[in-house]
N, C-alpha and C positions, 0 to 999 in steps of 0.2 A: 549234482549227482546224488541220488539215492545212497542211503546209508545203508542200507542196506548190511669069448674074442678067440673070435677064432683067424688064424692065419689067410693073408691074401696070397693070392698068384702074383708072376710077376706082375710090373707095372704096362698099363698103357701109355705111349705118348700120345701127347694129342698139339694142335694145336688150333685154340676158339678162337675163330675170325668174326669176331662180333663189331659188327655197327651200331650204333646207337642213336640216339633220339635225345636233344636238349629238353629244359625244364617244359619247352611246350613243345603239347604232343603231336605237333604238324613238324618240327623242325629235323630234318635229316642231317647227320653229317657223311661229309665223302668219306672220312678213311681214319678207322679208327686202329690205332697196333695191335696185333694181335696177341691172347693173352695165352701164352703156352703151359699146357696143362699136360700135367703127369698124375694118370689117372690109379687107383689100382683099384679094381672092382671088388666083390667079394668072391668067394675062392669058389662058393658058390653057383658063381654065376656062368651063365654060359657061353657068353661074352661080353663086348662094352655097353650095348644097349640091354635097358634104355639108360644107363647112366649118364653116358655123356650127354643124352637130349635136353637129359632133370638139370645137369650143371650148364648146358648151353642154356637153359631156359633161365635159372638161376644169377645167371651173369650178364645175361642180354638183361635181366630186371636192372638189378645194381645199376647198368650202364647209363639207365633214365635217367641216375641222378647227377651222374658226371662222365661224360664221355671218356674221360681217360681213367678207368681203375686202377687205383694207386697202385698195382703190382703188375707187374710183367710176368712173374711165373708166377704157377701156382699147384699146389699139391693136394690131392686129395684123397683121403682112404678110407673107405669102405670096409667098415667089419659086419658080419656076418651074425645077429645072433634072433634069440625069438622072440618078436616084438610083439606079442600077445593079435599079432593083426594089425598093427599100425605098422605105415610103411618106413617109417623113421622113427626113432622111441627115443635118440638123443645124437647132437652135434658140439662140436668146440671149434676152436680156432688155433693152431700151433704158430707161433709168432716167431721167423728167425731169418737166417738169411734169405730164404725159400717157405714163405708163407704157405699154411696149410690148415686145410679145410678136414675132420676128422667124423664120420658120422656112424654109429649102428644101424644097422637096417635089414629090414626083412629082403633075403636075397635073392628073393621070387617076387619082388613089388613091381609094377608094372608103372610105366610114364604117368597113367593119369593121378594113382595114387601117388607117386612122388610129388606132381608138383601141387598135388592138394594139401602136402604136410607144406606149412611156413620154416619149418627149419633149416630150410636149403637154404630159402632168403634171408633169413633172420641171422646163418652163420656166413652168408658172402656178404651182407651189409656191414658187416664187424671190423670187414677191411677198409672201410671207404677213410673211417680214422685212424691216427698212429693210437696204441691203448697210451692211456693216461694212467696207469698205477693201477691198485688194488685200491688203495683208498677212494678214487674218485670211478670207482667199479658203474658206479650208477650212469656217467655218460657214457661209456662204449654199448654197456646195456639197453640204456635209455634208447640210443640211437636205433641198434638192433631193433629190438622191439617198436617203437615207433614206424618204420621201415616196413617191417612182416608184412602185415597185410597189405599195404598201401601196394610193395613191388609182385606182388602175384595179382592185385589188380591190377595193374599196367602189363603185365607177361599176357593177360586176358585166361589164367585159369581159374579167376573167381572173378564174381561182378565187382562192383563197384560197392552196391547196395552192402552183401556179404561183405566185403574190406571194412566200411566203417561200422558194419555191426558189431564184427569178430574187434575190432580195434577197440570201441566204446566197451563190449565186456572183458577185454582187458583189463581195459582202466578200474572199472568194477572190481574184477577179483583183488588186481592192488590195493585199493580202497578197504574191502574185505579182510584183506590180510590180516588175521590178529598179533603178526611178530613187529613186533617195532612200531605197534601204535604210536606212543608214548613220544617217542624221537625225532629228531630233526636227522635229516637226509647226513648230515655233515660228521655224526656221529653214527649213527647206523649202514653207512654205506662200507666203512673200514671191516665193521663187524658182520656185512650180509650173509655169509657165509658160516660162521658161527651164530649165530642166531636163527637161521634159515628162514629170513627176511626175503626173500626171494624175490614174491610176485611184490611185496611193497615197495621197494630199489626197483626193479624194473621198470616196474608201468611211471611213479613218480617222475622216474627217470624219462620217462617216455612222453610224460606232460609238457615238459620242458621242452622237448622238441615242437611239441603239437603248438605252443602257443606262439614259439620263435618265428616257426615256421608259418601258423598263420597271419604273426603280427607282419611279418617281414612281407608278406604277399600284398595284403591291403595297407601297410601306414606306410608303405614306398611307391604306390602306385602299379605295385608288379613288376620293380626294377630287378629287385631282389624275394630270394626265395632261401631253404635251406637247401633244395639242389642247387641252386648258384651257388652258395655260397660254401659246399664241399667241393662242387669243380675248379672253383676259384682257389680255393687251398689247394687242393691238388696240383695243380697250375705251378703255382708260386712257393710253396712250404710244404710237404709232404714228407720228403727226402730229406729234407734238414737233420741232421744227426744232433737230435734235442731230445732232451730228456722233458715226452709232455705232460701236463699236467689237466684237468678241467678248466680248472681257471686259463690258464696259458692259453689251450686250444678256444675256449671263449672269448680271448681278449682279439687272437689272432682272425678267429672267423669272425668280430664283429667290425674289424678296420678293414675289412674286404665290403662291410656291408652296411650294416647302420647299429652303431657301437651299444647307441644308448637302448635297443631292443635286448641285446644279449647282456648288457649289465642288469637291466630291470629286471630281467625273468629270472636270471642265476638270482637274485639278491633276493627278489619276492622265495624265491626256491630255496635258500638256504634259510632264511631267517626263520620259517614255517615247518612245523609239524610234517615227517614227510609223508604225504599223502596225493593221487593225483589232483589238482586242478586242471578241472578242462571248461568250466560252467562260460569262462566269455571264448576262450575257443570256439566251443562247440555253438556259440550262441551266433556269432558271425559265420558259422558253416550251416547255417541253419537244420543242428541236431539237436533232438532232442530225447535224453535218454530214461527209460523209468526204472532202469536195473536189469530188465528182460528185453526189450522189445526199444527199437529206435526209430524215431520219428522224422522224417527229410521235407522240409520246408520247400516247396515248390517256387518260393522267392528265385528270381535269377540270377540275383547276384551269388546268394547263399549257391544256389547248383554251380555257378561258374567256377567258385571258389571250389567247393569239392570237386569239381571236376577236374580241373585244373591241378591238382595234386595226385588224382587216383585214378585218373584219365585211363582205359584199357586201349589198344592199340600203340600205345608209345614205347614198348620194349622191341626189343630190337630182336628179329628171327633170322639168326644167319649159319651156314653150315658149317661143321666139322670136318678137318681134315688129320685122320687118321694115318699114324707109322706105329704101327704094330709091332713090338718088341721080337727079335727074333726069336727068344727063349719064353716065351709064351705058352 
């Protein structure tokens, strides 16, 4: 790499009947549970659309990576404020019996502008794990961020091509960051937030993913991926009443899959200055990046492999059934 709040109305109920699509983007499943959603719009608004389309879009993405989203319900609230023009300008994630999705937004944004912000994806990917602490802030992040682009390329509201530009200058601005040059992830990840480390913890964060994920596709033959192996945890460990950690969730997503990938990568990753590495990633995805501008290796294996991860058509488009709050 180059060196380079205003109050809502009452709530909607809803409930997203989404199907989904396994790690390849030809495989249908018959019947996915449906994930009940209690919506409340902005007070703004003049009623649920297009909101619920942006979160059915949003959660039919997430679904590519594992058919069964780890939550059965789900909350989400819409505030109200003025987003200079962008249709999102900030999201979280409220973590508790009843998981929940928190976002600002302009309350006049329209479907296409919502699903062109990543923050819808980037804050419904954050569910796919349990959080690991403040300290180990850098995997939940990592994952998010890693995720962003790649599940609005699979939704099909950006190409493919845009996914891994917008991804590769991520990596970039981490890179760039000047807070927490100096530091190893292990130390700086406790403090991101006092330091305002931000995009360095992030994208770093995000590396980690990129190279698991690539290594796990090509050194198993295709057996395993990092969408198997979050469906696979979901499956079997999700609901465990643990208290997790990075490591913990690393040790557990690698004996679902191939151990000594996720020990190398964490190990290379902590011991190291935290900064992205992407140079043998991106070298087996056949990218190539010069800071600005990304280059796509018309090799086939290289395209299979990007494909293969960013595939558009694989999210899942399935309707909404509305019960409209009496007190509405």
């Amino acid at each position: 790499m180059k060196r380079a709040i205003e109050r809502t109305k009452q709530p909607v109920f809803a409930s997203v009947l989404l199907a989904a699509l396994l790690a390849s983007p030809c495989a249908v499943l018959a019947a996915t549970p449906p994930i009940h959603l209690v919506l409340e719009p902005p007070r703004e608004a003049s009623g649920p659309e297009p909101w619920t389309e942006w979160m059915q879009t949003a959660l039919g993405a997430v679904l590519t990576v594992s058919p069964d989203y780890p939550v059965q319900r789900l909350s989400v609230r819409l505030q109200a404020v003025d987003t200079g023009g962008d249709a999102v300008v900030f999201g979280r994630v409220r973590r508790g019996t009843t998981p929940g999705l928190e976002f600002y937004v302009d309350p006049h944004a329209d479907l296409d502008a919502l699903n062109a912000d990543w923050r819808g994806f980037h804050e419904a990917a954050h569910l796919l794990i349990p959080f690991p602490g403040n300290r180990d802030i850098w995997f939940t992040e990592g994952l998010a961020s890693y995720y962003q682009y790649l599940l609005q390329a699979r939704a099909g509201v950006i190409s493919e091509q845009e996914a891994w530009t917008e991804l590769a200058r991520g990596f970039q601005r981490g890179f760039n960051d000047p807070q927490g040059a100096d530091r190893n992830l292990r130390s700086l990840s406790p403090r991101m937030r006092q330091l305002r480390a931000y995009r360095r913890v992030y994208w770093t964060g995000a590396s980690f993913f990129l190279n698991v994920d690539v290594r796990l596709r090509t050194e198993t033959g295709g057996r395993h991926s990092l969408d198997s192996a979050l469906a696979e945890f979901h499956r079997c460990c999700m609901h465990r009443r643990s208290r997790w950690t990075a490591r913990s969730l690393i040790d557990q997503l690698g004996s679902l899959t191939a151990p000594s990938i996720w020990r190398q990568e964490y190990q290379r990753l902590m011991d190291g200055i935290a900064r992205p590495d992407i140079d043998r990633a991106f070298g087996r995805l056949g990218l190539a990046f010069d800071g600005s501008a990304l280059d796509f290796d018309p090799d086939p294996r290289a395209a299979a492999l990007r494909r293969a991860i960013s595939a558009p058509g694989s999210a899942a488009s399935a309707p909404l059934v509305f019960d409209l709050d009496d007190h509405q």
